[in-house]
Every structure is written in C-alpha cells, then in structure tokens.
py3Dmol code that shows the C-alpha trace and the ligand (Angstrom):
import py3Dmol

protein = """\
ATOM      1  CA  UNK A   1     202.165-145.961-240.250  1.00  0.00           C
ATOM      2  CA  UNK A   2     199.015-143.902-240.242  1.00  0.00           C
ATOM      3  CA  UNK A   3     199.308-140.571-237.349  1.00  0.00           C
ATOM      4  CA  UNK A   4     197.096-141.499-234.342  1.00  0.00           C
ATOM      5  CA  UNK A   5     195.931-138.015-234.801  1.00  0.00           C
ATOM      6  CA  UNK A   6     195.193-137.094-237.958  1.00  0.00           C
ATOM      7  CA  UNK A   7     194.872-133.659-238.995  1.00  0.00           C
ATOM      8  CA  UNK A   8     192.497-133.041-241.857  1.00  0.00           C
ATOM      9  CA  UNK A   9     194.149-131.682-244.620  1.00  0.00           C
ATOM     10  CA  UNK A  10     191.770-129.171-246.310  1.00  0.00           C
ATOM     11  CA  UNK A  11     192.549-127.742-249.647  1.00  0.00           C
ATOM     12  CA  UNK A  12     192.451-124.186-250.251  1.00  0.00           C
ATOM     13  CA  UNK A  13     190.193-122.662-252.416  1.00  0.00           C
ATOM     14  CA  UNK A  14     191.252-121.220-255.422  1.00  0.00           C
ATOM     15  CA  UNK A  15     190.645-118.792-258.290  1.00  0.00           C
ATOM     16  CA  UNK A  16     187.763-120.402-260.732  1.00  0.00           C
ATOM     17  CA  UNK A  17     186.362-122.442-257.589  1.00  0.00           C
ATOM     18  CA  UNK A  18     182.668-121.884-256.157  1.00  0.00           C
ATOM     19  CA  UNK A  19     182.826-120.458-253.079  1.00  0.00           C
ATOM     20  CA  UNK A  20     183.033-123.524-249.805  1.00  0.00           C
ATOM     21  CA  UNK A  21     179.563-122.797-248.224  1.00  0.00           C
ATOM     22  CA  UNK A  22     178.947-122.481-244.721  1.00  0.00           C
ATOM     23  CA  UNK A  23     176.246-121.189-242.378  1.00  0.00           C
ATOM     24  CA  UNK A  24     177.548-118.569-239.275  1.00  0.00           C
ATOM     25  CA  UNK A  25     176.287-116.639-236.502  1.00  0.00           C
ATOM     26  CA  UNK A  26     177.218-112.674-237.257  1.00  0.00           C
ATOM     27  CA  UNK A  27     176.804-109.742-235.693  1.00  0.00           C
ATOM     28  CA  UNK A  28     174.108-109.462-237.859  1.00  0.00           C
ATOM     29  CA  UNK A  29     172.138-113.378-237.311  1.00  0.00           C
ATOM     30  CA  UNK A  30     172.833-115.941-239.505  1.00  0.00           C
ATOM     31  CA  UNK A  31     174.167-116.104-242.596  1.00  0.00           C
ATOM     32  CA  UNK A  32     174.187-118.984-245.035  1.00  0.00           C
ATOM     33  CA  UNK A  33     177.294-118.196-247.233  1.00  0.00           C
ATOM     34  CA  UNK A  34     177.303-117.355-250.036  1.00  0.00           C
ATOM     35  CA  UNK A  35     174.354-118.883-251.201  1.00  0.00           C
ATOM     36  CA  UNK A  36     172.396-115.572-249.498  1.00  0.00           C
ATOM     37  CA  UNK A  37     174.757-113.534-251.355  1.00  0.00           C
ATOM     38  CA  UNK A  38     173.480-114.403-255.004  1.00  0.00           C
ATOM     39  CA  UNK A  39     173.149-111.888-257.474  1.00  0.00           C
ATOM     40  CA  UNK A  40     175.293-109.590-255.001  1.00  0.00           C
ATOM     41  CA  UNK A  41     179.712-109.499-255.512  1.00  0.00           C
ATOM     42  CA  UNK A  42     181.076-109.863-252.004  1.00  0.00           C
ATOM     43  CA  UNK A  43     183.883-109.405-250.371  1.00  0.00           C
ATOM     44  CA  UNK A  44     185.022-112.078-247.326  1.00  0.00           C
ATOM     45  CA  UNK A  45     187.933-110.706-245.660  1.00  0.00           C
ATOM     46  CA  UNK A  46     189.615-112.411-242.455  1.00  0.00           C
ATOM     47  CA  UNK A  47     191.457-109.982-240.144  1.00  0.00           C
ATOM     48  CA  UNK A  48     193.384-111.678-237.394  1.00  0.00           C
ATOM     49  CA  UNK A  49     191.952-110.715-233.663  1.00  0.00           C
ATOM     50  CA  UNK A  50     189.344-107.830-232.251  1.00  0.00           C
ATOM     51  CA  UNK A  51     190.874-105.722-230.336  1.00  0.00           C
ATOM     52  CA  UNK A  52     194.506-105.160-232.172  1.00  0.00           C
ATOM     53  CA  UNK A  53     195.159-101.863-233.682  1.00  0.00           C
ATOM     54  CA  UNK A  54     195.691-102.844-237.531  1.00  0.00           C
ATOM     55  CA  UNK A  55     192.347-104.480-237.778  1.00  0.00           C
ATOM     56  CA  UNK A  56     190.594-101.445-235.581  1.00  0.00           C
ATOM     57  CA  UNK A  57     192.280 -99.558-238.518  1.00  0.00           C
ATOM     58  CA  UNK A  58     191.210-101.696-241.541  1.00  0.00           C
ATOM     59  CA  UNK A  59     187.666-102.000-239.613  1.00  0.00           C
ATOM     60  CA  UNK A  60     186.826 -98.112-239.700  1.00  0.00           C
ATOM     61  CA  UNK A  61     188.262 -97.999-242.937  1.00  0.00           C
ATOM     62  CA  UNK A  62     185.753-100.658-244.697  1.00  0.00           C
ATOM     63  CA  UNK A  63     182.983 -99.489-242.780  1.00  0.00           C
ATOM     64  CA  UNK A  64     183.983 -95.872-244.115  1.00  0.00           C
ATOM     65  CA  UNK A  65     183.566 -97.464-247.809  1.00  0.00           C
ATOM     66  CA  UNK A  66     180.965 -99.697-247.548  1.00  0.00           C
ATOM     67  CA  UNK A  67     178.683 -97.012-249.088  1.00  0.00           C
ATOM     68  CA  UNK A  68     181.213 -96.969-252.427  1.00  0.00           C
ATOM     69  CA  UNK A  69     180.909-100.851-252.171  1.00  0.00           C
ATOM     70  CA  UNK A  70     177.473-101.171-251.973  1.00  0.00           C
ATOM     71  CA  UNK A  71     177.083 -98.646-255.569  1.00  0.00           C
ATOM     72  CA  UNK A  72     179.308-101.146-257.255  1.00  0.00           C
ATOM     73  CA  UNK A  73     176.810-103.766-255.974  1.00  0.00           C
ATOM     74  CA  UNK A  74     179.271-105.620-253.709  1.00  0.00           C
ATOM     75  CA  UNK A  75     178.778-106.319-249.996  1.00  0.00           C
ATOM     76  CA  UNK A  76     181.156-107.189-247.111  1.00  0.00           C
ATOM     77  CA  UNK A  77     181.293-109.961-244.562  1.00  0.00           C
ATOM     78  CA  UNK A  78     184.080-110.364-241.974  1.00  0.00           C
ATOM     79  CA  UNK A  79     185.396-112.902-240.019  1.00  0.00           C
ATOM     80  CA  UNK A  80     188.291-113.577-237.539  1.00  0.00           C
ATOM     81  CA  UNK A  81     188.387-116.673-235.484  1.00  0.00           C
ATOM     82  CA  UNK A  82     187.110-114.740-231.915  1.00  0.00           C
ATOM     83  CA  UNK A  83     183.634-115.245-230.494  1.00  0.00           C
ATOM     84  CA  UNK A  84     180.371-113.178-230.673  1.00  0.00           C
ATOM     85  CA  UNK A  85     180.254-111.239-227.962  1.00  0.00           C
ATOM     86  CA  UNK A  86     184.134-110.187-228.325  1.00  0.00           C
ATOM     87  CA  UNK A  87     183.104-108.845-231.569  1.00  0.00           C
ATOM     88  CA  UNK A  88     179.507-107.165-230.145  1.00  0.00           C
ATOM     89  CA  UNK A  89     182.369-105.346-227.626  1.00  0.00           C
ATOM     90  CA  UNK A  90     184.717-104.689-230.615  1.00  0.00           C
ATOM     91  CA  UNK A  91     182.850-102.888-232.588  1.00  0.00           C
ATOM     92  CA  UNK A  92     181.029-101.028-230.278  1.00  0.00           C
ATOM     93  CA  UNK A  93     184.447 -99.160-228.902  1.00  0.00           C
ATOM     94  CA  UNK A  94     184.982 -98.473-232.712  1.00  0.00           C
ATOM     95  CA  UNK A  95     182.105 -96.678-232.413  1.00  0.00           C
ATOM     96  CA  UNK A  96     181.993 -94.907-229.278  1.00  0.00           C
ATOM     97  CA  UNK A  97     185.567 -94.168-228.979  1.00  0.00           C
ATOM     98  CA  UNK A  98     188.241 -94.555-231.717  1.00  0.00           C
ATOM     99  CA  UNK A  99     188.394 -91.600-234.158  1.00  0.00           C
ATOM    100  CA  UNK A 100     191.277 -92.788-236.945  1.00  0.00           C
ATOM    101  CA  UNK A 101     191.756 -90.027-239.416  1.00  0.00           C
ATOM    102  CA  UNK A 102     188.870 -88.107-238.751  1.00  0.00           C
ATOM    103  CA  UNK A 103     186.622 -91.032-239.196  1.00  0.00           C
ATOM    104  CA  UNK A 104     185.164 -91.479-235.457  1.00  0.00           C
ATOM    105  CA  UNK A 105     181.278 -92.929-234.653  1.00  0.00           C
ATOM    106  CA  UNK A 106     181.726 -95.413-237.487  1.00  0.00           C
ATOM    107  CA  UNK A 107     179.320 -97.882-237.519  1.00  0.00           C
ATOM    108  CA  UNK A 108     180.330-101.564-238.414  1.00  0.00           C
ATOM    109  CA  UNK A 109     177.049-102.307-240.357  1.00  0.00           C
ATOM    110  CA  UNK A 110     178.210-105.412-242.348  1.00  0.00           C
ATOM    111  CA  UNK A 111     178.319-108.679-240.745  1.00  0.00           C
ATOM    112  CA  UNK A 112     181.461-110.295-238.802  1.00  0.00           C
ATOM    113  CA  UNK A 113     181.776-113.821-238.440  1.00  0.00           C
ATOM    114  CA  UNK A 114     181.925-115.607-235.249  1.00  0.00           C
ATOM    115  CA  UNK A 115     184.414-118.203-236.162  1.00  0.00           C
ATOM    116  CA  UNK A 116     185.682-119.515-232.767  1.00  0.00           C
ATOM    117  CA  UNK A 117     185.955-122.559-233.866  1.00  0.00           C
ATOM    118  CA  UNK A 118     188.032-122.096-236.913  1.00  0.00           C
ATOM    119  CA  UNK A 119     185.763-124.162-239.156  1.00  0.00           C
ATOM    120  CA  UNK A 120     185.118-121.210-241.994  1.00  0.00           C
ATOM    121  CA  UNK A 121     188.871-119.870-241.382  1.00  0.00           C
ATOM    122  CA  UNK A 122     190.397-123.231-241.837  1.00  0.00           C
ATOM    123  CA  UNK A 123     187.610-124.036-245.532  1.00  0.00           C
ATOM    124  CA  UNK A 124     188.839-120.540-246.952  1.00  0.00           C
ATOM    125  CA  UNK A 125     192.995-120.820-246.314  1.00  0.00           C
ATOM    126  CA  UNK A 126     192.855-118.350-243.832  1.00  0.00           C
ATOM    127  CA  UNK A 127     194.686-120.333-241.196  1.00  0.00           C
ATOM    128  CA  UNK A 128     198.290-120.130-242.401  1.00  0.00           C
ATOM    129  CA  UNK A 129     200.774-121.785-239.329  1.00  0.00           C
ATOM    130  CA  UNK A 130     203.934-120.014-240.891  1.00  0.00           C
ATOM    131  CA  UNK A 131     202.443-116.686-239.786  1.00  0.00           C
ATOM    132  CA  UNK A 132     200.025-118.083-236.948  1.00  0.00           C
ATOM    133  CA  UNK A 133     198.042-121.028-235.365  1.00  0.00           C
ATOM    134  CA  UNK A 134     196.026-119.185-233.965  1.00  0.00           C
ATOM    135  CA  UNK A 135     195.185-116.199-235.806  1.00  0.00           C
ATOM    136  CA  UNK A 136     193.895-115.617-239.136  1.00  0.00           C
ATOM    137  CA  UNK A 137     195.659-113.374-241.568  1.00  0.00           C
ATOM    138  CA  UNK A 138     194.419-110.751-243.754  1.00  0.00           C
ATOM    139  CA  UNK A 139     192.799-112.702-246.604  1.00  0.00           C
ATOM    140  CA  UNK A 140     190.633-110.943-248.578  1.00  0.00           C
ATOM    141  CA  UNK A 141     188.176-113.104-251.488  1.00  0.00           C
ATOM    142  CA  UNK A 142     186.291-111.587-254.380  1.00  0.00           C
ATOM    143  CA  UNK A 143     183.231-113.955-254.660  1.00  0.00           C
ATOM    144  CA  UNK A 144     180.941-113.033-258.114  1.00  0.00           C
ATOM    145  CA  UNK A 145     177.415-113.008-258.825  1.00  0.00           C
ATOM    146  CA  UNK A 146     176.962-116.414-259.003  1.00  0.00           C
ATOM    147  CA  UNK A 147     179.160-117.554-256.358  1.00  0.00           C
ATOM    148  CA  UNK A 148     182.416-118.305-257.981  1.00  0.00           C
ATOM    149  CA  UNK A 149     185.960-117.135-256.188  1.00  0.00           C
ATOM    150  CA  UNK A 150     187.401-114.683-259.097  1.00  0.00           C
ATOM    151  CA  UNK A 151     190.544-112.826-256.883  1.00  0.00           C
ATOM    152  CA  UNK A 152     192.288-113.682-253.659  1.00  0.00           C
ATOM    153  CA  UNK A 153     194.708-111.540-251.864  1.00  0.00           C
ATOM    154  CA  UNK A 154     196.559-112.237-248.622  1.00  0.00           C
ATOM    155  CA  UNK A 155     198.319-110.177-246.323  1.00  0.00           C
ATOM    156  CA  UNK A 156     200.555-110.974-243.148  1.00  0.00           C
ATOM    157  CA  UNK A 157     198.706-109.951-239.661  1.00  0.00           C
ATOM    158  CA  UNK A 158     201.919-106.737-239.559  1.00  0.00           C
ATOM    159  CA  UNK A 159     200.464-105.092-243.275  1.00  0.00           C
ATOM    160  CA  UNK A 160     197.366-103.198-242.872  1.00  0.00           C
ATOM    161  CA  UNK A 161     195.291-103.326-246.062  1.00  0.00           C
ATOM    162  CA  UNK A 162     195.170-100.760-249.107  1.00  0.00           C
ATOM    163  CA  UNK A 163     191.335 -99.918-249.533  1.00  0.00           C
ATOM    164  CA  UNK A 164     192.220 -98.517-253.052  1.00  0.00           C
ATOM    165  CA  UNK A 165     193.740-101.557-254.156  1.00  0.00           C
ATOM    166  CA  UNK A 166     190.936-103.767-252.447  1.00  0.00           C
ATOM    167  CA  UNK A 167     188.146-101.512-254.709  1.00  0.00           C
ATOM    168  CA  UNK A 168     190.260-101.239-257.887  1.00  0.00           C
ATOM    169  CA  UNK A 169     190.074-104.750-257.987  1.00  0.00           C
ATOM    170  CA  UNK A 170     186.426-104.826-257.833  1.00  0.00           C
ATOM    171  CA  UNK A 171     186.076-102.768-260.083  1.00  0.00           C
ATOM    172  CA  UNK A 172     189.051-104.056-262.373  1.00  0.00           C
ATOM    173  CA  UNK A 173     186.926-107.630-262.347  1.00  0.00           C
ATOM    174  CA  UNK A 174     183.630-106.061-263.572  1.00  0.00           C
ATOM    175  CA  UNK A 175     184.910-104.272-265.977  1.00  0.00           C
ATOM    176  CA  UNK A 176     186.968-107.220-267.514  1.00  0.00           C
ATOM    177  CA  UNK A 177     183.713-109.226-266.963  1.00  0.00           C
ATOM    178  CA  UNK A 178     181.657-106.604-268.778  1.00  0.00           C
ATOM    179  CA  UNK A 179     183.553-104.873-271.561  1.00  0.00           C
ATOM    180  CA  UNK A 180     186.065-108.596-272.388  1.00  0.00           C
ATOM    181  CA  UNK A 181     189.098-106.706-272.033  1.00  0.00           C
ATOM    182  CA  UNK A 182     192.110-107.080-269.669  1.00  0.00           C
ATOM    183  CA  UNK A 183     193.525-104.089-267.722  1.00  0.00           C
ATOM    184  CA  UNK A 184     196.967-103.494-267.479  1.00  0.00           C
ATOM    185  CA  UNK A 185     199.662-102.588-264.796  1.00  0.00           C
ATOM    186  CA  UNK A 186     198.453-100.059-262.355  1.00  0.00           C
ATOM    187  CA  UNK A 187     195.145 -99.959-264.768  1.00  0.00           C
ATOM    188  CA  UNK A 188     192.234 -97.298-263.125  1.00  0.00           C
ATOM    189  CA  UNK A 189     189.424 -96.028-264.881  1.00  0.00           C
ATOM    190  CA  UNK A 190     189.855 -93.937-267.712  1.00  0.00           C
ATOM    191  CA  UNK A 191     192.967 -95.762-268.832  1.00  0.00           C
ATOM    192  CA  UNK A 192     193.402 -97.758-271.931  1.00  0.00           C
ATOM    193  CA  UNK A 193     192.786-101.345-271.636  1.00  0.00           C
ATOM    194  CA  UNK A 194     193.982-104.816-272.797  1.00  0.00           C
ATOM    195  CA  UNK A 195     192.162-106.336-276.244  1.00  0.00           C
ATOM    196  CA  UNK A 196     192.429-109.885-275.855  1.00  0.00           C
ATOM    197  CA  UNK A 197     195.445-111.084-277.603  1.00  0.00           C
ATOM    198  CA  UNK A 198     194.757-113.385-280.997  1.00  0.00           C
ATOM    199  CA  UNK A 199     195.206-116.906-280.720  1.00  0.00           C
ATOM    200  CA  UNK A 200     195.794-118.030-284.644  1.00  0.00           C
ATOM    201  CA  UNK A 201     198.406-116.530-287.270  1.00  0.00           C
ATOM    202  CA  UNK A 202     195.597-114.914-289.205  1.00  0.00           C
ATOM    203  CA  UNK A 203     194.208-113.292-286.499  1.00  0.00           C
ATOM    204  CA  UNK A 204     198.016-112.044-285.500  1.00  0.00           C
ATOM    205  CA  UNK A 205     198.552-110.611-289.051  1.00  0.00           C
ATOM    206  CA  UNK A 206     195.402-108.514-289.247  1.00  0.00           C
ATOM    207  CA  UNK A 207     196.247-106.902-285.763  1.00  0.00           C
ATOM    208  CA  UNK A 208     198.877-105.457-287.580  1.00  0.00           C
ATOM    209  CA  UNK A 209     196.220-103.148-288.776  1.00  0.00           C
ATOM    210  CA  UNK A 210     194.472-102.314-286.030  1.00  0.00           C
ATOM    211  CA  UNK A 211     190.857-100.459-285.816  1.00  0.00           C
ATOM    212  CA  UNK A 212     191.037 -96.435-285.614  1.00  0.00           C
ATOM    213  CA  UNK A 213     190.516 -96.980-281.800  1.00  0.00           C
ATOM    214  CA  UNK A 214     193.057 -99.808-281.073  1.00  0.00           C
ATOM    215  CA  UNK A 215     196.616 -98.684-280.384  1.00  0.00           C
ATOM    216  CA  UNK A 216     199.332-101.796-281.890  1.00  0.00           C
ATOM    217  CA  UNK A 217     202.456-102.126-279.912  1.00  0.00           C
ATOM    218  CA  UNK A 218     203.220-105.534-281.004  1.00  0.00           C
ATOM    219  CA  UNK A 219     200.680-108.037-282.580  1.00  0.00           C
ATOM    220  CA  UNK A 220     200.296-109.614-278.978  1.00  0.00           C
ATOM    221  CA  UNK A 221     199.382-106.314-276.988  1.00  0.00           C
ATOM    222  CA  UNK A 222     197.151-104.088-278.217  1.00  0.00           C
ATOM    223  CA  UNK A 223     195.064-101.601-276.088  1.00  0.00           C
ATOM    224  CA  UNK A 224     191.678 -99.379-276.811  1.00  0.00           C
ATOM    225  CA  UNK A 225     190.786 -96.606-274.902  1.00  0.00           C
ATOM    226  CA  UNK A 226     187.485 -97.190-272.880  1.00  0.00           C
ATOM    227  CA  UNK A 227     186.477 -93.689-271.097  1.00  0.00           C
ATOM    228  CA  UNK A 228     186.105 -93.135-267.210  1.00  0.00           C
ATOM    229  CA  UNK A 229     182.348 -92.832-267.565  1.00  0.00           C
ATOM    230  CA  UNK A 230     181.824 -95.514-269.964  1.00  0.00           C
ATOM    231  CA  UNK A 231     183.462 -97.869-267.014  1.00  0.00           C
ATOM    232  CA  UNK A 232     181.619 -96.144-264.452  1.00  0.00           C
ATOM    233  CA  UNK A 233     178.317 -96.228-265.848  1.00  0.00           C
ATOM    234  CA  UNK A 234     178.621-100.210-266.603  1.00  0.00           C
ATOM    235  CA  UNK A 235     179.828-101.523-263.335  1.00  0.00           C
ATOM    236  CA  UNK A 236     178.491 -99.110-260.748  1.00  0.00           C
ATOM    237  CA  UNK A 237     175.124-100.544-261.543  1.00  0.00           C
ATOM    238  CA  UNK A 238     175.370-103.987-261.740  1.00  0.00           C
TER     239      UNK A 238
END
"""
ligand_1 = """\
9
BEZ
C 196.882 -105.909 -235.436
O 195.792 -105.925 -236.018
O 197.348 -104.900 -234.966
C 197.640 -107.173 -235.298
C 196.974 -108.356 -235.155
C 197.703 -109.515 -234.998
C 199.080 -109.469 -234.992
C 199.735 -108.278 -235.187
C 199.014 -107.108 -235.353
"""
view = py3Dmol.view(width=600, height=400)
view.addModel(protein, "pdb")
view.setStyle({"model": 0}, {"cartoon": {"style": "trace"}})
view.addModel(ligand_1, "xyz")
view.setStyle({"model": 1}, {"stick": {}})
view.zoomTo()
view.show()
C-alpha cells in the first residue's frame, strides 16, 4: 500500500553529474546556481547552523582564503539551512568580534545561502538523517567550468574542515584537467605525477622503456616529474 505521506526521494548528485540548478536569496541577492558561475570553478559547501563554533571557525577560515581561491579562478558560495537575516547577524559578529588565530575583522564576502526551507540542501545530499534532520553537514562540491560536479567531500557536523586539503584538491583537479596526468597519494605541487596507465599489451611492453623523464616502477605505474612552477603557472590562471 502506497504511504499517505510520501516523502520524495531525491537522488544525490554525484561525481560526472551537472550541477542540480537552483535560484537563492544570499547575503549577496540572488543567485541563479550555477548557471551564473560559468567559466568560474566553485566551491558549494554546506556547514550545519550560524551561530555554532566549528562553522564560526571554518567561516573565518574560507573567508581568510578566498583571495588564494579567487587566483586559482574558483569562487565560494555557502549555504546552511537557517534564514537570511540569521546569517546577516552571523556574519556580522564574525566580523566585529571573533578573532580565531589572529584572523579577527574578517569579512564574509562570498555569498551564503538562505536555505530555510531545505530545498537546495535536500537537491545536493546535504541532508543526511543518520547525522541530522535538521542540520546540514559539512559537504563540500567542486563544480568545473562548465558546470559539471568533479569532487565531493563530506564531513560530520563534530570535524571542522582542512582548508589545505579543500585547496589541494582544487588544485589537484586542474592540474589533472590540464597536464592529463593523475596525482598520487598525498600528491602537492612539485611532486611527480601519475602517466596514465596503458590500456593494450603493446602499449604495456613499450612502457618498459620509458622516456628519459618517466620513472617505470611497474608497466602499470609510471610517474614524470612536472615542476612546482610549471603547475602553478597553468592552473593559477585559468
Ligand atoms: C558547530 O559548528 O560547532 C556544530 C554545529 C552543529 C553540531 C555540532 C557542532
């Protein structure tokens, strides 16, 4: 027998998938997502409530690094399921009165979604009910140039985020994207990188001479050195 209450069943978006679009009110107007955000990476991140010390945390943090975002050419929208004016109050005691590791009078300059009615939080996964009903967690998506989901990482509403990790990625995805390698384990820039592994017996046999700059450790992993600069150059500008 069908419930006399269904609840709709949304699936979550995943790796490969174009963005779910929406339109929001921000602290900063509307947005129309991510269709405004062409051309531009972006991060959406969920944090669960205003006003709880993790997210005050991960909020001066971001807003510390949205500078070293922007050079990479990404931007950063926010969202937890509170209302407008709880966030206009939020991040205005950020600014006039929390100073978290020396960073104090920080500015919240990227948009935070008002999403009181859980409509973008429940489209983007962010809802989970094992952690909360009524909170979002920490979900953080990695949306390309041409609106496509390319990385996805959740966190509980207890872990504060690691801003490293969250801009390694970023830049871990462009350069894949630009130079068609992988990077490996704990990969930063300046260390050797993935060559794409061969996918017939011929090509398997001539790894087994590799090219003066490829290093073989087996026929299916071989890496290349690509220098710090080279990286940097390449993806801070696009
Ligand atoms: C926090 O940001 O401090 C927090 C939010 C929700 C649950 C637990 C912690």
């Amino acid at each position: 027998m069908e419930s006399q209450n269904p609840v709709e069943v949304v699936p979550m978006p995943r790796i490969g998938d174009k963005a779910p679009s929406f339109k929001a009110s921000t602290t900063q107007g509307e947005i129309s997502f991510p269709e405004q955000y062409a051309g531009s990476w972006v991060i959406l991140f969920s944090h669960p409530a205003d006003f709880t010390p993790v997210c005050t945390t991960e909020f001066i943090t971001f807003a510390s690094l949205e500078s070293k975002f922007a050079e990479a050419n990404c931007k950063l929208v926010g969202l937890s399921v509170d209302g407008l004016y709880s966030h206009i109050a939020w991040l205005r005691t950020i600014k006039d009165k929390i100073d978290y590791k020396g960073m104090k009078n920080v500015d919240v300059k990227f948009p935070l979604i008002d999403d009181i009615t859980m409509t973008v939080a429940r489209k983007y996964g962010m809802i989970q009910p094992g952690e909360s009903t009524t909170k979002a967690v920490r979900a953080v998506f990695y949306i390309d140039p041409a609106g496509v989901i390319r990385a996805i990482i959740y966190y509980p509403l207890s872990l504060g985020r690691n801003f490293d990790e969250l801009y390694r990625v970023l830049i871990g995805l462009k350069t894949a994207d630009a130079f068609s390698v992988a990077t490996p384990a704990d990969w930063r820039p300046g260390d050797d990188v993935i060559v794409p592994p061969p996918g017939t017996m011929d090509d398997a046999q001539a790894r087994m001479k590799p090219a003066s700059d490829v290093t073989l450790h087996d026929w299916f992993i071989s890496t290349k050195k690509l220098p710090k600069e080279q990286v940097l150059k390449t993806v801070l500008k696009k």
